[in-house]
C-alpha positions as CSV (number, residue, x, y, z in Angstrom):
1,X,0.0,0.0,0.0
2,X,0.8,3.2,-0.7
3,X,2.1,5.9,1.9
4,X,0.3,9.5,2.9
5,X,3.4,11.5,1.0
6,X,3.0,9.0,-1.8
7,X,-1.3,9.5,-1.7
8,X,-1.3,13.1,-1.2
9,X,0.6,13.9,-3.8
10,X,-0.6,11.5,-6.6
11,X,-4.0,12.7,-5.5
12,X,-3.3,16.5,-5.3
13,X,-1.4,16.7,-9.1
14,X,-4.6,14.2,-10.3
15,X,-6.9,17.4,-9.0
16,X,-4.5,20.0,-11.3
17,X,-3.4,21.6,-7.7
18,X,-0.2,23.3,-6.9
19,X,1.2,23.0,-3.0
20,X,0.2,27.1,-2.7
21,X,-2.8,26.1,-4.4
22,X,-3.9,23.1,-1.8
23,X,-2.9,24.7,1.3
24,X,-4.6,28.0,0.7
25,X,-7.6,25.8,0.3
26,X,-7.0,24.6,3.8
27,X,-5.9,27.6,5.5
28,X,-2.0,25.9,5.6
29,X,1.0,27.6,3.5
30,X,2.3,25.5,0.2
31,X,5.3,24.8,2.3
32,X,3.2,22.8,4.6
33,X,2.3,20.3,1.8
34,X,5.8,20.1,0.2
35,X,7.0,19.2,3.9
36,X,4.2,16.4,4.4
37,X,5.0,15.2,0.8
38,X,8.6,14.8,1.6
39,X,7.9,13.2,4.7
40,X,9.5,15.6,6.9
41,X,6.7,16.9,8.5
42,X,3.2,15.1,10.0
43,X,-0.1,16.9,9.5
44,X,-2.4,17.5,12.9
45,X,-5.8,15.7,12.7
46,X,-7.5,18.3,12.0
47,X,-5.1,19.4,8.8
48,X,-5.2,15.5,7.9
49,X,-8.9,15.9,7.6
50,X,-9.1,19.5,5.8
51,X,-6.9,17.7,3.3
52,X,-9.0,15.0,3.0
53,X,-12.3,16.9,2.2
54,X,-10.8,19.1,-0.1
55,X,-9.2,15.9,-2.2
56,X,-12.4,14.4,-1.7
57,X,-10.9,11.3,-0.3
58,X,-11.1,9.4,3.2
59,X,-8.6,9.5,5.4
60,X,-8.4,5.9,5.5
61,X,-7.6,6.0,1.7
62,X,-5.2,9.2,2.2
63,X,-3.0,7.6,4.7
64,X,-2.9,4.5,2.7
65,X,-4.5,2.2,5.3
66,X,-7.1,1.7,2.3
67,X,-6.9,1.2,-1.1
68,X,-10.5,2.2,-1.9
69,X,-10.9,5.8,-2.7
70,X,-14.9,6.5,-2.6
71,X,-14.5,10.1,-1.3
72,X,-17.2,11.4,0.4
């Protein structure tokens, strides 16, 4: 199974969004993303979950515990 950096990503270029792009969406700055991309940084719950609803994704499928992605 995939990873959260691996999901996130592959999920937030298959939406056409930048890092700026996702966490101004979520009240976060782009360099927030690029950290939780690379692994070097670990979103708080409540981030984890704004990222979810904007991707449209559960959290179960963005954090790679599930390979089904029905969204919401």
């Amino acid at each position: 199974m995939a990873d959260f950096k691996q999901r996130l990503k592959e999920i937030r270029t298959e939406r056409g969004l930048t890092q700026q792009e996702l966490g101004e969406k979520i009240g976060l700055h782009g360099m927030s993303i690029s950290g939780y991309e690379r692994g070097v940084r670990h979103p708080s719950f409540e981030a984890l979950d704004s990222i979810a609803d904007e991707l449209n994704v559960s959290i179960d499928y963005l954090i790679g515990k599930s390979d089904v992605n029905k969204g919401y």
